[in-house]
C-alpha positions in Angstrom: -29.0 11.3 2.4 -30.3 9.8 -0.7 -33.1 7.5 -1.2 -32.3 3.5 -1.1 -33.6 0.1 -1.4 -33.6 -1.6 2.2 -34.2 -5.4 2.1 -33.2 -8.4 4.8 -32.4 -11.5 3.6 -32.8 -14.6 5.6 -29.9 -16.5 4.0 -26.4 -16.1 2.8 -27.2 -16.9 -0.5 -30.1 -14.5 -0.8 -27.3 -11.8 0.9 -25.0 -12.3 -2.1 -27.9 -12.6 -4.5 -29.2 -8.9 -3.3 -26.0 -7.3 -3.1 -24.8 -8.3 -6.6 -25.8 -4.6 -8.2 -23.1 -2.1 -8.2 -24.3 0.1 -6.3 -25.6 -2.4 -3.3 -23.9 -2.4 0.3 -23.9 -4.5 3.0 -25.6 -3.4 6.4 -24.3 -4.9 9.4 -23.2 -2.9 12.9 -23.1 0.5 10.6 -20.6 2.2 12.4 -18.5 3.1 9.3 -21.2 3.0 6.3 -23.7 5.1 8.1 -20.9 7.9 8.4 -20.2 7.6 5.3 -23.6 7.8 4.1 -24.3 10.9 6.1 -21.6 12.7 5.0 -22.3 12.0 1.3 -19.4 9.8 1.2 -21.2 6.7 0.0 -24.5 6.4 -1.7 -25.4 3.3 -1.8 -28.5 2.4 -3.9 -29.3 -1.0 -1.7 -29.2 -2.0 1.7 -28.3 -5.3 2.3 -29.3 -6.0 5.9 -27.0 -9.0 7.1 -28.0 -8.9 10.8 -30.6 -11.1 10.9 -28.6 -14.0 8.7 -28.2 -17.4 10.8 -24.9 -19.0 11.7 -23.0 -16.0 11.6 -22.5 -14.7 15.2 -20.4 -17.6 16.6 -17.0 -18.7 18.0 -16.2 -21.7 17.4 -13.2 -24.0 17.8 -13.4 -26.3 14.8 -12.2 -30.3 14.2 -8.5 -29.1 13.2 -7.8 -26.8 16.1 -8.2 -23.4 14.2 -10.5 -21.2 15.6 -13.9 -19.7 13.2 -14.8 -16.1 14.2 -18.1 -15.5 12.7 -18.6 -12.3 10.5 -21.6 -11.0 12.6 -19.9 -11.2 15.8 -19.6 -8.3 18.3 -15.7 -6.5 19.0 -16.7 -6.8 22.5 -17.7 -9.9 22.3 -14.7 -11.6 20.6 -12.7 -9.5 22.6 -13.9 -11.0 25.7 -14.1 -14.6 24.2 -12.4 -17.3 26.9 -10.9 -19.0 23.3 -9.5 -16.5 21.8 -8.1 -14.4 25.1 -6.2 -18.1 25.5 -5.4 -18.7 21.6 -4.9 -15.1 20.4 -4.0 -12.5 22.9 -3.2 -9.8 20.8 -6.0 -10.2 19.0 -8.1 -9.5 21.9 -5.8 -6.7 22.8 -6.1 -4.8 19.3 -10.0 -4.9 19.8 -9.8 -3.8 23.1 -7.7 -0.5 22.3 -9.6 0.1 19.7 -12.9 3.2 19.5 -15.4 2.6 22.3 -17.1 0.6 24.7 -20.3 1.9 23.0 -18.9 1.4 19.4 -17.5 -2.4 19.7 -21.0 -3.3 21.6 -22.1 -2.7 17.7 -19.6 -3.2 15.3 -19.3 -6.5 13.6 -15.5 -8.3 13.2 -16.9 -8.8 9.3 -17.1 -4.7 9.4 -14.2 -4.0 10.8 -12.2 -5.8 8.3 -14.1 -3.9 5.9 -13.8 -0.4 7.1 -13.1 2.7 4.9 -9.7 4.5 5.5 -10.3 7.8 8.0 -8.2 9.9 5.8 -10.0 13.7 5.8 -9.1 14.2 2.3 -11.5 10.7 1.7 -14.2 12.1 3.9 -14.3 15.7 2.5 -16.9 15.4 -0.2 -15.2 18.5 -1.5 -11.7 17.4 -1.4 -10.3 15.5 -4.9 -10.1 11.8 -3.7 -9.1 8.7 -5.9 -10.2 6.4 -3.9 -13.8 7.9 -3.9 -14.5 9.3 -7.3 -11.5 7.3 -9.3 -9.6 10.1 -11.6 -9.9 12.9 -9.7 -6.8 13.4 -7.6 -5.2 13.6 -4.4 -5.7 16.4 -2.1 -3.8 14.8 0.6 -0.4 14.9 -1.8 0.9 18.6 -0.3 -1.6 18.4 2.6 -2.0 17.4 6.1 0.2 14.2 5.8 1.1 13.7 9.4 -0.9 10.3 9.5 -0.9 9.3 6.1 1.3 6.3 4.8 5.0 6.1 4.6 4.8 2.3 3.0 3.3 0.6 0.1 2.0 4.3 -1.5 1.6 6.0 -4.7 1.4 9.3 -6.4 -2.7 8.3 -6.6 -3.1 7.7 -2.7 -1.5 8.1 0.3 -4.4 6.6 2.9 -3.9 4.2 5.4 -5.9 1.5 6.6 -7.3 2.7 10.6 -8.5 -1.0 11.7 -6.4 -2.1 15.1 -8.2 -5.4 14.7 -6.8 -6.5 11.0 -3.2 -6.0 12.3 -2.8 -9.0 14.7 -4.9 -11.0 12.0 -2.4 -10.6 9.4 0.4 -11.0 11.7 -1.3 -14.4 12.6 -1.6 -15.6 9.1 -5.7 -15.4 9.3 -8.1 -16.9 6.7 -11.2 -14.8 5.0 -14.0 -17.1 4.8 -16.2 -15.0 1.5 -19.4 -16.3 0.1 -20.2 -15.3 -3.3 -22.8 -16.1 -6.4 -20.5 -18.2 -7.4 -19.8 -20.0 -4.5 -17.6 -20.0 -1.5 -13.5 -19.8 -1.0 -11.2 -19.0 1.2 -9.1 -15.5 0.8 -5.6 -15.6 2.8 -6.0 -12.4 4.9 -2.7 -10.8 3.6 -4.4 -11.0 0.2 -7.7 -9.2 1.5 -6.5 -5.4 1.1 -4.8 -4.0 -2.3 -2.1 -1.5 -2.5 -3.1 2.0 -4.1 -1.0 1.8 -7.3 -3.2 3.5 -10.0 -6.8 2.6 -9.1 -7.2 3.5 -4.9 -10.8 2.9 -5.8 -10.2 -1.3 -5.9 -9.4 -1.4 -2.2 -9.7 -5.3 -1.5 -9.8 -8.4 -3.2 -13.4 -9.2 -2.9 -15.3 -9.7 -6.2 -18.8 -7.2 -6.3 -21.6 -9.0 -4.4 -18.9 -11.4 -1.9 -19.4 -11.5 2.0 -17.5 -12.4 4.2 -18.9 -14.9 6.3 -16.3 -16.0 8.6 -12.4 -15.3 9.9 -10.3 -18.0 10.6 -7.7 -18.4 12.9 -5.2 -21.3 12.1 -4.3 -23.6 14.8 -0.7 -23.0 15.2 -1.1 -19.5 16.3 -1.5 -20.7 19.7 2.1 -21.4 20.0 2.6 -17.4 20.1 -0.1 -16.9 22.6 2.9 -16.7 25.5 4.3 -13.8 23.5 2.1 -11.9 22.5 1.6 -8.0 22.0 -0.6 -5.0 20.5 0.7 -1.7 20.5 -0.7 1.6 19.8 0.3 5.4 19.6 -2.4 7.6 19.0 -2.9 11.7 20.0 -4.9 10.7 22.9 -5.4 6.8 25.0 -9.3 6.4 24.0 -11.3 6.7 21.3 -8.9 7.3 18.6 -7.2 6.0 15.5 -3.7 4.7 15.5 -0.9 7.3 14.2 1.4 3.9 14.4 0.3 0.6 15.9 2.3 -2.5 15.7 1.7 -6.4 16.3 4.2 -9.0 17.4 3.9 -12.5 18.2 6.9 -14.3 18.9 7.8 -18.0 19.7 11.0 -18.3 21.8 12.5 -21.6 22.9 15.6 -21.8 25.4 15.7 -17.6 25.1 15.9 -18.1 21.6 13.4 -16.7 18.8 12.4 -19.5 16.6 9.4 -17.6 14.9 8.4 -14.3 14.9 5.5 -12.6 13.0 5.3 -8.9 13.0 2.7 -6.3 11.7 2.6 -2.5 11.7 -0.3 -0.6 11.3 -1.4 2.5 10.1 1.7 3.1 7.9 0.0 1.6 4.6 -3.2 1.0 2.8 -3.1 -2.5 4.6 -1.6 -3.9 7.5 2.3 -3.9 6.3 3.6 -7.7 7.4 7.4 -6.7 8.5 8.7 -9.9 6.6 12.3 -8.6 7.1 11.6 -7.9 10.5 11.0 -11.8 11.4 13.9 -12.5 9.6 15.8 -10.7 11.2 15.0 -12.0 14.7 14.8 -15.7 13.9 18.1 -17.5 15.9 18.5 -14.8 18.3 17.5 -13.9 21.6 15.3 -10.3 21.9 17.2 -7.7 23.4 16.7 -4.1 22.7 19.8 -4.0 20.1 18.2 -6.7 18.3 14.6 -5.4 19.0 16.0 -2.4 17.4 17.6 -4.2 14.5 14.5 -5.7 13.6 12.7 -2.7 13.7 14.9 -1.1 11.3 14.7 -3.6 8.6 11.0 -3.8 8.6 11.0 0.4 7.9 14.4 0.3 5.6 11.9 0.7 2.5 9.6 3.2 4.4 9.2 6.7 2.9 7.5 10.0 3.8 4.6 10.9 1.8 4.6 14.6 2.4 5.6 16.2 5.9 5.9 12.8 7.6 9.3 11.7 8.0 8.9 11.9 11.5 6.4 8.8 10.8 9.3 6.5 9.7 11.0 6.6 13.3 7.7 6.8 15.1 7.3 3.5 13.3 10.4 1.8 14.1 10.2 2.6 18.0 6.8 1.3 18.4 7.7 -2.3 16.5 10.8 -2.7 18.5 9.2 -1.6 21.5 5.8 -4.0 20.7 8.8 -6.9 19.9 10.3 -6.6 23.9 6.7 -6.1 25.2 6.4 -9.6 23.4 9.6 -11.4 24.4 9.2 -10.1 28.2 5.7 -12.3 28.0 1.9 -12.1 27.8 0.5 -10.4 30.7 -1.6 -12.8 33.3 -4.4 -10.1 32.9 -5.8 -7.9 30.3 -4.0 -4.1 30.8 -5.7 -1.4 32.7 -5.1 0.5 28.5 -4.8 -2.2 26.4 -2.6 -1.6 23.7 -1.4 1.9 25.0 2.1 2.6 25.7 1.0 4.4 29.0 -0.4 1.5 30.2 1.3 0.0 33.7 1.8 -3.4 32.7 1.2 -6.3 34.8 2.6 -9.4 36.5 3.2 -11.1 33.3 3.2 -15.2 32.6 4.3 -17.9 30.3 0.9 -19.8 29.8 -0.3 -17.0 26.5 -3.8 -16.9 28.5 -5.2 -13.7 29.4 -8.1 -13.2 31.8 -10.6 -10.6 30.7 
């Protein structure tokens, strides 16, 4: 590991005042960046240690009804939150299925927004990466490509983004609250994470020195909390990435779909928002036909990036299957396996709140 500065600012402006140098990072859980570190991925210069920064490690409900997730607090404890198991059940769901007990007692909701792609080809110091050392190729192109992207990719990267958390967000129309030298602003969450095109290196929208400070959740996304899903396939039920993961949040009146919002995971360099998807489903009822319908217009622009076709149709059972999970209603309770397609699902209700 190389030699860095370590400082601990006690404000939000001295954060972004540290971490303006190029080669600064922020420090908060460390789940992700301390890999990275150790397996001479990153080598940041300066540590920025966030943890100790006030004002950051709250839920709150604020005067408009949307709901402020600070960026310093706990996955397990957001995940466990009596607001947002009411407001946001998928939310809650996507945390839930996501690494392990151990690993969201520590990681930050700011940090998990943040985290690097788990491509191998990204973590091989050895391997030709773009997205780490900009210029000097692709290994994954003609590798292992079994879980690499099938939407949004180029000939520069084929990565995809591994956070279960960021999917319901996007799906939900979240709002990144960044604080920067030059003041604060709000970043739409769709906006957050770039497309590869030429430069996989410029992976989000945040300007060098920004923090995020703060998620917001707007306050119509409670009128999806009755149906409301997560799904996951992964190669085993804990403690592992999505292959394909899909969100869906649906607001149905007289059997009817009147909105939908629909994210898939783990097929891009970003949660992909299946715009055609909602379309698709607004004015009808859900049944598997049109579930299936649905499905197939969110992945009509899908392509493998390698040895991966079998990606495309993974992708399109999942969303249509996360769509009926949705329609048939939010369960009363929390599942035994949240997100997991083996989990036994349970009585299931029409007020959107979960019980942890």
């Amino acid at each position: 590991m190389n030699l860095f500065d370590y400082v601990r600012p006690t404000s939000v402006a001295e954060a972004v005042t540290a971490a303006a140098s190029a080669d600064a990072a922020y420090l908060a859980g460390g789940t992700n960046l301390l890999d990275l570190m150790k397996g001479g991925v990153r080598h940041p210069g300066r540590l920025v240690d966030i943890t100790k920064l006030p004002g950051l490690d709250a839920v709150e409900t604020l005067a408009d009804g949307s709901i402020r997730i600070g960026a310093l607090v706990k996955n397990a404890d957001l995940a466990r939150d009596p607001t947002l198991l009411a407001a946001a059940p998928a939310v809650a769901e996507a945390l839930l299925s996501g690494a392990s007990a151990q690993l969201r007692n520590a990681a930050s909701v700011g940090g998990n927004v943040m985290q690097r792609t788990r491509c191998a080809y990204f973590y091989d110091p050895e391997s030709a990466c773009n997205r780490r050392e900009p210029g000097s190729g692709c290994d994954a192109r003609g590798g292992d490509t079994r879980g690499q992207a099938i939407l949004g990719w180029s000939d520069a990267c084929i990565a995809t983004h591994p956070s279960d958390f960021c999917v319901p967000l996007a799906a939900l129309d979240a709002v990144v609250e960044v604080a920067g030298v030059d003041g604060s602003r709000d970043l739409a969450f769709d906006a957050l994470h770039n497309l590869p095109g030429d430069d996989p290196s410029d992976e989000t929208a945040l300007r060098p020195g920004e923090l995020i400070t703060a998620i917001r959740l707007p306050a119509e996304v409670r009128r999806f909390a009755p149906n409301a899903r997560y799904l996951k396939v992964r190669e085993r039920t804990s403690y592992a990435f999505a292959l394909v993961s899909a969100a869906a949040a649906l607001d149905i009146a007289d059997g009817v779909v009147s909105e939908a919002r629909l994210t898939l995971g783990a097929v891009a360099a970003k949660p992909w928002r299946a715009h055609a998807a909602e379309t698709a489903l607004v004015g009808r009822p859900v049944t598997a036909e049109t579930a299936r319908e649905a499905a197939e217009a969110a992945l009509a622009d899908a392509r493998p990036s390698g040895d991966n076709a079998d990606k495309i149709v993974l992708a399109t059972r999942v969303l249509a299957r996360a769509i009926t999970l949705a329609a048939a209603g939010t369960p009363e309770r929390m599942p035994a396996l949240p997100g997991s397609v083996f989990a036994a699902v349970p009585a299931q209700t029409a007020t959107g709140a979960i019980h942890g």
